[in-house]
N, CA, C and O atoms as a GROMACS GRO file, in nm:
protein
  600
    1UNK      N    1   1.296   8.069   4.102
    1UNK     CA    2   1.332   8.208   4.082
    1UNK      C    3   1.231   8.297   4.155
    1UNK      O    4   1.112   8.275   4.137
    2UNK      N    5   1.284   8.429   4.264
    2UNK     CA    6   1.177   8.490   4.264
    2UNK      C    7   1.148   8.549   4.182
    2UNK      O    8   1.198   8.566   4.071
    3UNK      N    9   0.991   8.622   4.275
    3UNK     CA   10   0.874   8.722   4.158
    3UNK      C   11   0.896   8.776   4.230
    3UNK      O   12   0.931   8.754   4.346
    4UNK      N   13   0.860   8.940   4.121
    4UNK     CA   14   0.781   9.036   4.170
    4UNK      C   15   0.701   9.085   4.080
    4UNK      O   16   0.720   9.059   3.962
    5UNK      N   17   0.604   9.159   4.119
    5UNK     CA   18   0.530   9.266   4.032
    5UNK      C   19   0.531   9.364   4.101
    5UNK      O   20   0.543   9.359   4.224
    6UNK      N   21   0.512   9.513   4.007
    6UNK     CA   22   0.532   9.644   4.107
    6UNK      C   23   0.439   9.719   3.953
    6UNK      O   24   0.427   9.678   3.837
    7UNK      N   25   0.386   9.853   4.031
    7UNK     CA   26   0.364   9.954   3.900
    7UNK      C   27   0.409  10.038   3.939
    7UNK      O   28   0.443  10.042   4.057
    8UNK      N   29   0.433  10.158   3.842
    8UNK     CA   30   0.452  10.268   3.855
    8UNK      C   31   0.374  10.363   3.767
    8UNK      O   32   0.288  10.323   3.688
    9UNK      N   33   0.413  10.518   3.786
    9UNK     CA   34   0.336  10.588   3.730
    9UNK      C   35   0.431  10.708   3.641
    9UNK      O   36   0.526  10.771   3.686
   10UNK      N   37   0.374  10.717   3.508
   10UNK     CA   38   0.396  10.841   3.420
   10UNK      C   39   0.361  10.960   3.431
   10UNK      O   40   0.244  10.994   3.413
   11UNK      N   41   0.460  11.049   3.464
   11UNK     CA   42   0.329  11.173   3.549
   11UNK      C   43   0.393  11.249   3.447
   11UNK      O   44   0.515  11.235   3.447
   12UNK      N   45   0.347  11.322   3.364
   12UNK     CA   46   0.396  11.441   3.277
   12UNK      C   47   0.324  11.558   3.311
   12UNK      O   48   0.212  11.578   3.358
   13UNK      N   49   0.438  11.643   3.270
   13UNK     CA   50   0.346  11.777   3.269
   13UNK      C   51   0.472  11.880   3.163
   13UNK      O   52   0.595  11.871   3.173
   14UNK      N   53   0.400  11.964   3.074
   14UNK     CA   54   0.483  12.082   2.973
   14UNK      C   55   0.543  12.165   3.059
   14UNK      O   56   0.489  12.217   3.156
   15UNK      N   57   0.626  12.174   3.033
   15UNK     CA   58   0.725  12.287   3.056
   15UNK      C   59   0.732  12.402   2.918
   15UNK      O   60   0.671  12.409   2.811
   16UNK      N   61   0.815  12.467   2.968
   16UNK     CA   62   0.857  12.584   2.872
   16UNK      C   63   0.967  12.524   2.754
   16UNK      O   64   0.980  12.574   2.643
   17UNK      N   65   1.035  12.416   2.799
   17UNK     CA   66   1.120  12.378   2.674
   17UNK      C   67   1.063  12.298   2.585
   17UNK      O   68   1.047  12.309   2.463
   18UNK      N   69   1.015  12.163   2.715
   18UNK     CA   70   0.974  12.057   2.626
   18UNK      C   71   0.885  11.952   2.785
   18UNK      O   72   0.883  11.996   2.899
   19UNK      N   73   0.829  11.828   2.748
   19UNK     CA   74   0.753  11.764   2.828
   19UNK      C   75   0.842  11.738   2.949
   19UNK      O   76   0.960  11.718   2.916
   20UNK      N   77   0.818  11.732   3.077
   20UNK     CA   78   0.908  11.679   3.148
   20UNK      C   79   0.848  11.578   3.259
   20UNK      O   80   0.742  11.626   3.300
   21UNK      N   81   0.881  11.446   3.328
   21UNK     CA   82   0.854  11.304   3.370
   21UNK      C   83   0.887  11.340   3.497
   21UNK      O   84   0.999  11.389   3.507
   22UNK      N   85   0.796  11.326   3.642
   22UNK     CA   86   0.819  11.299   3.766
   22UNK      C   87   0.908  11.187   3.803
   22UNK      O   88   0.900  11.069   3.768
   23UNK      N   89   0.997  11.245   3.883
   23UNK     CA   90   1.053  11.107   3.919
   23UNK      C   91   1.098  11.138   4.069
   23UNK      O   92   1.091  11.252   4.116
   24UNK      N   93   1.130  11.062   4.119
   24UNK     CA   94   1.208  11.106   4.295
   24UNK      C   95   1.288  10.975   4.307
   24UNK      O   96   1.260  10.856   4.288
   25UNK      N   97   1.406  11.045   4.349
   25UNK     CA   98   1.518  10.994   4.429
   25UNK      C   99   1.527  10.841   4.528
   25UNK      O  100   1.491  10.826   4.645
   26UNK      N  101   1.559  10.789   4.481
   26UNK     CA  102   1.556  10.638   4.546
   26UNK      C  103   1.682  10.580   4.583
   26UNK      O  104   1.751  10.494   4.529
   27UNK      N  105   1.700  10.663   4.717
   27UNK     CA  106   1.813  10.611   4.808
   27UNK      C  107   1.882  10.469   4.799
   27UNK      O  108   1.998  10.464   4.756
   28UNK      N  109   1.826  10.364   4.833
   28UNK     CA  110   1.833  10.241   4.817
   28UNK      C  111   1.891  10.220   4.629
   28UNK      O  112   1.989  10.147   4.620
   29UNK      N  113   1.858  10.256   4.543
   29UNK     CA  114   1.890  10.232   4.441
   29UNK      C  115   2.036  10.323   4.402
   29UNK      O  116   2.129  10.281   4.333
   30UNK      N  117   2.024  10.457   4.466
   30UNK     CA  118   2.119  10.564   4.413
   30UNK      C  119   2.076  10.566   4.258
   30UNK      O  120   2.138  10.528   4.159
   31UNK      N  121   1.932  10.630   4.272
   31UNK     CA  122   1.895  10.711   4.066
   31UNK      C  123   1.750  10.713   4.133
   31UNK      O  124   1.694  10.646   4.219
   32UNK      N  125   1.708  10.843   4.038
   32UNK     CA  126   1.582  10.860   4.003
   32UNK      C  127   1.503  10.761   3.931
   32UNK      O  128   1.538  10.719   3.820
   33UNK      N  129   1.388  10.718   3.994
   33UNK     CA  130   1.306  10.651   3.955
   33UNK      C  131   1.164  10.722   3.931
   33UNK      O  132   1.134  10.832   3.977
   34UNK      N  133   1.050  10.606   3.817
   34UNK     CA  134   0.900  10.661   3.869
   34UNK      C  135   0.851  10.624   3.960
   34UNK      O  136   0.874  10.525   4.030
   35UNK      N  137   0.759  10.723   3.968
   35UNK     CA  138   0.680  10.711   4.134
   35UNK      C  139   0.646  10.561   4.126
   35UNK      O  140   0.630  10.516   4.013
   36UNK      N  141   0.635  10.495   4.207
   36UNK     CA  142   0.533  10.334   4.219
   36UNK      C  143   0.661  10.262   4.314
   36UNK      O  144   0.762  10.312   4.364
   37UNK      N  145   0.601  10.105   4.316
   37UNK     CA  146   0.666  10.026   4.425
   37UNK      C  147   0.621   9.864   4.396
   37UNK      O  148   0.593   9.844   4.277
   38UNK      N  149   0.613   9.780   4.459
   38UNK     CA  150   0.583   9.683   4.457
   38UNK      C  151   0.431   9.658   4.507
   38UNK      O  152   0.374   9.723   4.595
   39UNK      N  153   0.372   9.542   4.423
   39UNK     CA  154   0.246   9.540   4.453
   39UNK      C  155   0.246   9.442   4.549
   39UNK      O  156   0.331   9.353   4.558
   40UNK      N  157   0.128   9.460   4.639
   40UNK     CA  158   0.073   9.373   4.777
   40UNK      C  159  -0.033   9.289   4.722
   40UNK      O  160  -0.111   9.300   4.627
   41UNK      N  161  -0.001   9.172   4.839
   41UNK     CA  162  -0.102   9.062   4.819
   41UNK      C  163  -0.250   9.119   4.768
   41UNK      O  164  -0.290   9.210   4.840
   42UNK      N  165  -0.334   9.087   4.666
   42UNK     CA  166  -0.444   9.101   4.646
   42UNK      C  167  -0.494   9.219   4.580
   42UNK      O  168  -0.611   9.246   4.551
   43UNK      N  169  -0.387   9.287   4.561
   43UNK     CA  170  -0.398   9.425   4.518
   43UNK      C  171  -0.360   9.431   4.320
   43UNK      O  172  -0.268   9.375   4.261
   44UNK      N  173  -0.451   9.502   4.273
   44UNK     CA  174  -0.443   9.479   4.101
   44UNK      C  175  -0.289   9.626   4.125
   44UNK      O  176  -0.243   9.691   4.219
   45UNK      N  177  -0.266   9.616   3.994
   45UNK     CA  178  -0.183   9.671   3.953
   45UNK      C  179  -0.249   9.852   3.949
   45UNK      O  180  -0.216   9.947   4.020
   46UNK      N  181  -0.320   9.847   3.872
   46UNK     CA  182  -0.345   9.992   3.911
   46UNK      C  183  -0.395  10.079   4.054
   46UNK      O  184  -0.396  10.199   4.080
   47UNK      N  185  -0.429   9.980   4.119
   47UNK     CA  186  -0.439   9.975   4.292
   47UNK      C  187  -0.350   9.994   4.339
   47UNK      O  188  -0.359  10.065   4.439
   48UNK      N  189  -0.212   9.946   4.297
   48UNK     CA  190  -0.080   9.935   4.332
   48UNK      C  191  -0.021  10.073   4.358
   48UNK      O  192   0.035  10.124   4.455
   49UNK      N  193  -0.073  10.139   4.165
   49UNK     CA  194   0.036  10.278   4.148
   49UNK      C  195  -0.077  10.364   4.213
   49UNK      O  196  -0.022  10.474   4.206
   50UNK      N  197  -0.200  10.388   4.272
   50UNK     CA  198  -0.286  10.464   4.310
   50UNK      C  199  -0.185  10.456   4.445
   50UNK      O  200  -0.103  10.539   4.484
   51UNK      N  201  -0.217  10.337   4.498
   51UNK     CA  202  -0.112  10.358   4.676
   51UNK      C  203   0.007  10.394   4.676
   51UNK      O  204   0.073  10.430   4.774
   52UNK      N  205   0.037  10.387   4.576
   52UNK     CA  206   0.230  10.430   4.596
   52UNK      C  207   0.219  10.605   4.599
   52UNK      O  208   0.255  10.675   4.693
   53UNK      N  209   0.171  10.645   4.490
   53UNK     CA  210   0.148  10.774   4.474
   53UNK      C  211   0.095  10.843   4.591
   53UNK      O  212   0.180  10.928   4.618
   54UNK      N  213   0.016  10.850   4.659
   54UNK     CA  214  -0.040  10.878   4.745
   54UNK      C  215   0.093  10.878   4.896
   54UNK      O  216   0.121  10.965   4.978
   55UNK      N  217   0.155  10.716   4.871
   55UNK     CA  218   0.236  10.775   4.965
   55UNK      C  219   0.392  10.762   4.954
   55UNK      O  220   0.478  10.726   5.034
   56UNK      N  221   0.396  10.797   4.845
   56UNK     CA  222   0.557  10.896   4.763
   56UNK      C  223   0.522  11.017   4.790
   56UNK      O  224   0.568  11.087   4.880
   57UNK      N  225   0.446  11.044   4.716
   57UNK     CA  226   0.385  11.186   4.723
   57UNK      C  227   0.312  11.282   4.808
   57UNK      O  228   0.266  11.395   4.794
   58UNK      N  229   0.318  11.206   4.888
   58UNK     CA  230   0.180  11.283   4.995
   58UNK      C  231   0.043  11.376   4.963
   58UNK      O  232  -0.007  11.470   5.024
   59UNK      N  233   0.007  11.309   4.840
   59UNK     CA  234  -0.103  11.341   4.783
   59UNK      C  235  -0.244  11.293   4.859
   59UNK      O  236  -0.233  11.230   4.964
   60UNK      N  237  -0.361  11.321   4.810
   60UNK     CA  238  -0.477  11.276   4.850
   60UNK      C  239  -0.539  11.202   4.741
   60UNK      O  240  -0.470  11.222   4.642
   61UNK      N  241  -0.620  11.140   4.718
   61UNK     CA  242  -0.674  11.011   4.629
   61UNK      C  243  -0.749  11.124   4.500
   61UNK      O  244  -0.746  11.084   4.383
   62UNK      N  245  -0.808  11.252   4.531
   62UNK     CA  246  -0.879  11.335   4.468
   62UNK      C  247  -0.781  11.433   4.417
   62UNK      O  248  -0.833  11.522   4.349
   63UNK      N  249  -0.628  11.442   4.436
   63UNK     CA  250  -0.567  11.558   4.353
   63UNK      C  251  -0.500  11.447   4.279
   63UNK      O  252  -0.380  11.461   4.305
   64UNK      N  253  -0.512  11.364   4.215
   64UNK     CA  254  -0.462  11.317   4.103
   64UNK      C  255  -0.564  11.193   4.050
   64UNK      O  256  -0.642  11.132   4.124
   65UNK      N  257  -0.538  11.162   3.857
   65UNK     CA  258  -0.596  11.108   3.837
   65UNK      C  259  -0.509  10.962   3.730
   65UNK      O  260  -0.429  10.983   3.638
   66UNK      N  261  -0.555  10.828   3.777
   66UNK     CA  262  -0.468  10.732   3.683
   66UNK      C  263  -0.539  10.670   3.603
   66UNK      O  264  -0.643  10.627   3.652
   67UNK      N  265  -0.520  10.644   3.479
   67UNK     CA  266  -0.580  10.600   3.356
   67UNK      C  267  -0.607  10.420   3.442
   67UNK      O  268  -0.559  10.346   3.527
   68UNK      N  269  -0.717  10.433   3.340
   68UNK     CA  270  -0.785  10.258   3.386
   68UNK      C  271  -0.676  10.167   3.321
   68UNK      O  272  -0.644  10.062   3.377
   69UNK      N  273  -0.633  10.196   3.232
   69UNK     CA  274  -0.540  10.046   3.135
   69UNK      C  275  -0.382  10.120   3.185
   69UNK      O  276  -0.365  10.238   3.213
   70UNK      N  277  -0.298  10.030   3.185
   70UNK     CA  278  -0.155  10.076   3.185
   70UNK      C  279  -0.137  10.096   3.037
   70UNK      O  280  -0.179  10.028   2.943
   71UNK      N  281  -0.077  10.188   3.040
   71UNK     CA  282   0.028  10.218   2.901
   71UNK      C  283   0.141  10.164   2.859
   71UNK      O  284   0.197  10.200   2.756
   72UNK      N  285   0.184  10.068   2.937
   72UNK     CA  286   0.287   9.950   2.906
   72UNK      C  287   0.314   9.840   3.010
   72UNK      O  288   0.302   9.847   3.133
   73UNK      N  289   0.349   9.744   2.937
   73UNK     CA  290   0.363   9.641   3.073
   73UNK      C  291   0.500   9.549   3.010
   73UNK      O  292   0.510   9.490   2.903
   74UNK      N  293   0.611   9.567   3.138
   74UNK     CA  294   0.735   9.507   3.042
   74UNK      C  295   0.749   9.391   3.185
   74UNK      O  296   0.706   9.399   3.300
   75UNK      N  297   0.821   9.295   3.120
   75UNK     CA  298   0.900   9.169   3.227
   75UNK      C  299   1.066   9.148   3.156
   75UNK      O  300   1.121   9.170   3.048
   76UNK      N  301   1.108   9.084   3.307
   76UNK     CA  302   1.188   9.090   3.231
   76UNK      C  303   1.285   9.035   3.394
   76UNK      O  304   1.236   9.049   3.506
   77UNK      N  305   1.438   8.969   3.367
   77UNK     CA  306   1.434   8.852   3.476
   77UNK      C  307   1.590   8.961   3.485
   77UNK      O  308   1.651   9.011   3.390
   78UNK      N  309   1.616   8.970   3.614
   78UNK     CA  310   1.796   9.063   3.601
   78UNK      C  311   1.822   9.015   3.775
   78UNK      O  312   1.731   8.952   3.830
   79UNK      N  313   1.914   9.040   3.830
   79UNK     CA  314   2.018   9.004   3.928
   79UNK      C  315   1.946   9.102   4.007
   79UNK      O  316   1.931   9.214   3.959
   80UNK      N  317   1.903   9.078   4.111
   80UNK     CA  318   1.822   9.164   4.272
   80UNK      C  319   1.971   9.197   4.375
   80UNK      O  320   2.003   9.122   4.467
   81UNK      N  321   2.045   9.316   4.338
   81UNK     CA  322   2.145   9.334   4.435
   81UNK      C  323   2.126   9.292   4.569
   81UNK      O  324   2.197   9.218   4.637
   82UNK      N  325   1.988   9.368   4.604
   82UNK     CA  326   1.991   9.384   4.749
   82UNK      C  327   1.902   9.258   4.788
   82UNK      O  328   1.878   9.238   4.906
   83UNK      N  329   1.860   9.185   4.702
   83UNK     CA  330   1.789   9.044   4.786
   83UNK      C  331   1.919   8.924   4.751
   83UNK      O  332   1.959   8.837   4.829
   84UNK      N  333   1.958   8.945   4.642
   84UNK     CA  334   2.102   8.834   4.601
   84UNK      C  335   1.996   8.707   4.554
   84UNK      O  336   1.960   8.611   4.622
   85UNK      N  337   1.957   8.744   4.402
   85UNK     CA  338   1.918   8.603   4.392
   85UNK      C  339   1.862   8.699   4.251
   85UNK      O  340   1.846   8.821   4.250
   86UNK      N  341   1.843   8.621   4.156
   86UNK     CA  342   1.773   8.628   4.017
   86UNK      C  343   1.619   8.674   4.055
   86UNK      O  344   1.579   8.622   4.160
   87UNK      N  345   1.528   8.758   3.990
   87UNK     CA  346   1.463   8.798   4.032
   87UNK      C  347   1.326   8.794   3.862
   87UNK      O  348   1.371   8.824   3.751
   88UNK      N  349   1.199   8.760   3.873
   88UNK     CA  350   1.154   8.763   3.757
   88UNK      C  351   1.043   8.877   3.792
   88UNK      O  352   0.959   8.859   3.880
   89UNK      N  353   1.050   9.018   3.702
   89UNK     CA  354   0.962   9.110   3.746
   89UNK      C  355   0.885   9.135   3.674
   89UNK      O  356   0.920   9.083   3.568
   90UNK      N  357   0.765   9.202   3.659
   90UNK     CA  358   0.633   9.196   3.593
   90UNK      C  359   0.613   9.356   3.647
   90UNK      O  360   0.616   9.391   3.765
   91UNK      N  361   0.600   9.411   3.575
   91UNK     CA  362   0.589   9.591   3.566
   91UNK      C  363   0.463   9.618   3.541
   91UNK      O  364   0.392   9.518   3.532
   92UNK      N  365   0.406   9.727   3.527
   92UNK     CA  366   0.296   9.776   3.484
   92UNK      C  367   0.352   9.971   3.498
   92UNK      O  368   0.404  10.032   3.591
   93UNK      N  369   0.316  10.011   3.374
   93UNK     CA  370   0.306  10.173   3.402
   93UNK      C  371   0.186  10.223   3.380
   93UNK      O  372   0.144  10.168   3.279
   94UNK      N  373   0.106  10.300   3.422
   94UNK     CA  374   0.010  10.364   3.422
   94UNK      C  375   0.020  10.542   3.403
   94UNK      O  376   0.086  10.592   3.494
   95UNK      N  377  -0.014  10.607   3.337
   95UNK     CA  378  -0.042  10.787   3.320
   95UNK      C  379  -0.113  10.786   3.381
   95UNK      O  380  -0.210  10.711   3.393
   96UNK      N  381  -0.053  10.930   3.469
   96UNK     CA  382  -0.143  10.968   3.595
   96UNK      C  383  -0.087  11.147   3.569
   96UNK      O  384   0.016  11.204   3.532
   97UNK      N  385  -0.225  11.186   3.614
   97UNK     CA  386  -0.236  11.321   3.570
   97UNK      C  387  -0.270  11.390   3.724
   97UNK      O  388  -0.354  11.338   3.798
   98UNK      N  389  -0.213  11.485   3.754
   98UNK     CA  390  -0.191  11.565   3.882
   98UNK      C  391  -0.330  11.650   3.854
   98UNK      O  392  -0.339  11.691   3.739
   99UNK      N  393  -0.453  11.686   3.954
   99UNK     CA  394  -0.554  11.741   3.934
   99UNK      C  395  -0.541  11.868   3.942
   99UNK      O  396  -0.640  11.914   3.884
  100UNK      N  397  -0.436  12.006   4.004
  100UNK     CA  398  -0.426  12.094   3.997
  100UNK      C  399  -0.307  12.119   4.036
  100UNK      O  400  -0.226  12.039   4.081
  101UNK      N  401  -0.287  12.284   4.010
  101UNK     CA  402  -0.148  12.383   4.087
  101UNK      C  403  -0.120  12.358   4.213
  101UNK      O  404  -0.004  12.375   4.251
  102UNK      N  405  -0.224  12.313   4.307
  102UNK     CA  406  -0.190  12.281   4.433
  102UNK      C  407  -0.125  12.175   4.462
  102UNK      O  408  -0.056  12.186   4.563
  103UNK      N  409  -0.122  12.063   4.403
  103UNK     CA  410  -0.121  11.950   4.347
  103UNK      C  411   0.054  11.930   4.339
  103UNK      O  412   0.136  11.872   4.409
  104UNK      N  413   0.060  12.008   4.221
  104UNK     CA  414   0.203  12.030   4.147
  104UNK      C  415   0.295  12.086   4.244
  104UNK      O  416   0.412  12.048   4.246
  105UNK      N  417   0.246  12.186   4.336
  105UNK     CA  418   0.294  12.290   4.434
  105UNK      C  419   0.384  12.168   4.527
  105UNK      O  420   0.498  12.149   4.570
  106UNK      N  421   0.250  12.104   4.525
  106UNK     CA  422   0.314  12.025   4.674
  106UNK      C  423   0.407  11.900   4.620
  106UNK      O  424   0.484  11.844   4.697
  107UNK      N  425   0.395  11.861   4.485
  107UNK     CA  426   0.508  11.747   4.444
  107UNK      C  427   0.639  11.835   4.471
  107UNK      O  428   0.740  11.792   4.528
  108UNK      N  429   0.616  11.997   4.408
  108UNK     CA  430   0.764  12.045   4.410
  108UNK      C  431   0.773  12.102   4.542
  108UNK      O  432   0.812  12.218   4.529
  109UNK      N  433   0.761  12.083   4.619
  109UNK     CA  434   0.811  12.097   4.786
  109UNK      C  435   0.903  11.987   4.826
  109UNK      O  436   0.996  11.986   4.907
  110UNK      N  437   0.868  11.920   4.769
  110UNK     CA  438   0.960  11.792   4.756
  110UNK      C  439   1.106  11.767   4.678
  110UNK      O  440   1.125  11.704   4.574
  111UNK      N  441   1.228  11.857   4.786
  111UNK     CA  442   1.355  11.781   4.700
  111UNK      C  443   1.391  11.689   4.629
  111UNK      O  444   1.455  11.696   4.524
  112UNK      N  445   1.330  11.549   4.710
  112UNK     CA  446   1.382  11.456   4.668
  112UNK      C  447   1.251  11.377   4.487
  112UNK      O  448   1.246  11.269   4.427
  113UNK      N  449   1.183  11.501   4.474
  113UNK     CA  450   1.156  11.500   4.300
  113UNK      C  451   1.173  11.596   4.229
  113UNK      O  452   1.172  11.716   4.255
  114UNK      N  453   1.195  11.520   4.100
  114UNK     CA  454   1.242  11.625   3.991
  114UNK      C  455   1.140  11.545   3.843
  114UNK      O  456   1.081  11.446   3.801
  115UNK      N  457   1.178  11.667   3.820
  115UNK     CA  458   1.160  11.644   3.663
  115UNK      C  459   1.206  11.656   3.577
  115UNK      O  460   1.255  11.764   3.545
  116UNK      N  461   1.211  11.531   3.490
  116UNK     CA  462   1.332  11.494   3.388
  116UNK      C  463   1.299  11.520   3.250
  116UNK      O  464   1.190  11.490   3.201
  117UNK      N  465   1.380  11.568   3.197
  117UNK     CA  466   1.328  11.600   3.052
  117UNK      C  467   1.396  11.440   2.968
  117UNK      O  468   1.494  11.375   3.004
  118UNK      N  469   1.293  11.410   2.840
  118UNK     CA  470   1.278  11.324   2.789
  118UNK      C  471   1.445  11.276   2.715
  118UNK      O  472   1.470  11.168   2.663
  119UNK      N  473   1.524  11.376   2.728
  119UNK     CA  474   1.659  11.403   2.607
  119UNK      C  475   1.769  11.321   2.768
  119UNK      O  476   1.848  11.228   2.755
  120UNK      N  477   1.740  11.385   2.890
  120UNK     CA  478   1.753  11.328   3.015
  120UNK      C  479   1.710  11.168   3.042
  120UNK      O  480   1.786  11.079   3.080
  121UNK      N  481   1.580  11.158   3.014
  121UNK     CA  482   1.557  10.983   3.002
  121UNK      C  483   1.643  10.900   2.937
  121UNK      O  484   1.701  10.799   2.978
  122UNK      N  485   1.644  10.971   2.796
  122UNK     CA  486   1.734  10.922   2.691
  122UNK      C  487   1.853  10.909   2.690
  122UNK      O  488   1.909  10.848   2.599
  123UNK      N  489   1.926  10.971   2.802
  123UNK     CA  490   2.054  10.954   2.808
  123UNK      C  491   2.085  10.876   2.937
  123UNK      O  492   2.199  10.830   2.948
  124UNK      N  493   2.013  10.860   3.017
  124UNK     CA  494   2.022  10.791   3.151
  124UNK      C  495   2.099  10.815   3.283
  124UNK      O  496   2.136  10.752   3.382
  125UNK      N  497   2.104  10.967   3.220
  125UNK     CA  498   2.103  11.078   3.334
  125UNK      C  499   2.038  11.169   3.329
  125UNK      O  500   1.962  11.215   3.244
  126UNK      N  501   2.083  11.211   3.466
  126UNK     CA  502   2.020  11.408   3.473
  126UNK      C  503   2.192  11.494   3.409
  126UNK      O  504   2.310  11.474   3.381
  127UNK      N  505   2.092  11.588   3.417
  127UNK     CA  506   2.154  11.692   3.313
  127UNK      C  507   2.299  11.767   3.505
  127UNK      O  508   2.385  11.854   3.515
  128UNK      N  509   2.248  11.678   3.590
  128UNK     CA  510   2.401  11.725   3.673
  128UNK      C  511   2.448  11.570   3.699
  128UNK      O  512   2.515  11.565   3.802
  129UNK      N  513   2.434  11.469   3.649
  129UNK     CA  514   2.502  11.350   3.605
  129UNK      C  515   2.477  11.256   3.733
  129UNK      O  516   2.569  11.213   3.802
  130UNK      N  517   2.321  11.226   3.760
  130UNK     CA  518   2.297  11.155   3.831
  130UNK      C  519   2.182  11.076   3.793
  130UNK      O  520   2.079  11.117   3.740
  131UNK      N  521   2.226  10.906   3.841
  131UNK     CA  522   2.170  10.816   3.794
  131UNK      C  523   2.023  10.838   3.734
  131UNK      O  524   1.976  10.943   3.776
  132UNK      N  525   1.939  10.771   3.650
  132UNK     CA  526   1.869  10.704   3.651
  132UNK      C  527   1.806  10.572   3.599
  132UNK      O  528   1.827  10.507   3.497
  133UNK      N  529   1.696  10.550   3.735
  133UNK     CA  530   1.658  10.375   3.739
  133UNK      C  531   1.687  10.301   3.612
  133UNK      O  532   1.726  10.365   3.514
  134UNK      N  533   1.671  10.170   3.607
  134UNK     CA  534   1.690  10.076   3.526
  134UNK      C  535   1.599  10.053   3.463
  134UNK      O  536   1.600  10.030   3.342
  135UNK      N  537   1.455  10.058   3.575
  135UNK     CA  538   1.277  10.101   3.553
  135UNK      C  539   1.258  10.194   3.484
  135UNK      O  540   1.224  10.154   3.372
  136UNK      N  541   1.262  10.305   3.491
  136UNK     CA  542   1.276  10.453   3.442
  136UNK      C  543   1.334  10.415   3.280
  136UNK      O  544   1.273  10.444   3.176
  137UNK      N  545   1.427  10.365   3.285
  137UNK     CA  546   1.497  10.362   3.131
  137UNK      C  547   1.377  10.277   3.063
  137UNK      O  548   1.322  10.328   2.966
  138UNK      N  549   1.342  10.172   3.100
  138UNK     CA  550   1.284  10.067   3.038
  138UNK      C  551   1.166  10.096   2.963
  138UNK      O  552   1.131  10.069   2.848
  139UNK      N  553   1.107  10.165   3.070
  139UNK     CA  554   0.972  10.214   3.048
  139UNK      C  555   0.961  10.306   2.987
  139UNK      O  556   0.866  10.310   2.909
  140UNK      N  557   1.051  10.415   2.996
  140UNK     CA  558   1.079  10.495   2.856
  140UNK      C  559   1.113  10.440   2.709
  140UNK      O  560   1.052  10.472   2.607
  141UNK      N  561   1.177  10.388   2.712
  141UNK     CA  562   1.160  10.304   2.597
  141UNK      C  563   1.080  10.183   2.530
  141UNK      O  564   1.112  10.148   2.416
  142UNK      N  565   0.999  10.131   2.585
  142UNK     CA  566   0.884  10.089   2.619
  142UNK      C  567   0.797  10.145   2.521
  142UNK      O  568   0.753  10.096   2.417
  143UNK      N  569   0.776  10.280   2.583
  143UNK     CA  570   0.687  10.338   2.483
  143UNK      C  571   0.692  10.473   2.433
  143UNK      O  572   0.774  10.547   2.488
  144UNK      N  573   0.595  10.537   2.307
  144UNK     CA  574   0.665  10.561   2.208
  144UNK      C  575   0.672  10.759   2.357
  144UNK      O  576   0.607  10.818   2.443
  145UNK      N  577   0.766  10.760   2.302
  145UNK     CA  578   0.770  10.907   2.418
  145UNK      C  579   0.830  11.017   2.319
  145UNK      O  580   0.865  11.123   2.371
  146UNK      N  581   0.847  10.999   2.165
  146UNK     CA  582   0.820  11.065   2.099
  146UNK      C  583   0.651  11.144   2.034
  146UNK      O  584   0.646  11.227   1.943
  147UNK      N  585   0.524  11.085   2.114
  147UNK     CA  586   0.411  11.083   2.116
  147UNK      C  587   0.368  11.212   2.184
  147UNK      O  588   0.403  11.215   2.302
  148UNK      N  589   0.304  11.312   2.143
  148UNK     CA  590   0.238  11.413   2.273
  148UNK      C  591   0.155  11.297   2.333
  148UNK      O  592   0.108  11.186   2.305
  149UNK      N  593   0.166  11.424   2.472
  149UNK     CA  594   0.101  11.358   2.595
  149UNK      C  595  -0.069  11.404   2.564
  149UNK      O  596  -0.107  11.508   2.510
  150UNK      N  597  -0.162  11.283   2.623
  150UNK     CA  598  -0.252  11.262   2.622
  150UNK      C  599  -0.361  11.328   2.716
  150UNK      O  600  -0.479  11.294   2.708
   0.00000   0.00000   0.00000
């Protein structure tokens, strides 16, 4: 069976209604996903979601910050459309906190992210009825996201 491992990242930030979750658009999948990707040879998991972020986002290593421990780690074995073969994956999520307004400015320059409100996670869409990930669901439920953010 193949492997993979990949992390991703929890990026919250308050809004005026309620908490809302970074996510961007993942062509290849058709749904919003969290930021992260698959991890490279030799590379730990939180190494992983530090590089993805950086280049999802076009951030710099100093406007954001990721917690040392992941905040959940799920596996779990499902059908790889696009490789065609059973697939056994090994996740990691990590909270990662955006270091300023400039920061935030420049995630939202970016069409292809949004931010999803938690009632949105929970239903496994957006509120104009477009996908999201399979990742995204998991990991929301995963953990407790009835919890304020940290």
């Amino acid at each position: 069976m193949r492997k993979s491992a990949a992390a991703f990242a929890w990026i919250e930030r308050q809004s005026h209604e309620s908490p809302r979750i970074l996510t961007q658009w993942n062509r290849k999948w058709q749904a919003f996903n969290l930021i992260g990707g698959q991890r490279e040879a030799g590379e730990s998991f939180r190494e992983c979601v530090v590089r993805e972020i950086v280049e999802e986002l076009g951030l710099g290593e100093t406007q954001f910050d990721v917690s040392a421990e992941p905040l959940a780690q799920i596996e779990f074995s499902a059908y790889s459309v696009p490789i065609g073969e059973t697939t056994a994956y090994t996740m990691a999520l990590f909270r990662a906190v955006l270091a300023d307004a400039a920061a935030v400015c420049l995630v939202d320059e970016d069409p292809q992210n949004r931010w999803l409100s938690r009632k949105e996670l929970a239903a496994g869409t957006t509120s104009d009825g477009r996908q999201i990930s399979e990742v995204a669901l998991r990991f929301s439920a995963a953990i407790n996201t009835d919890s304020p953010s940290t």
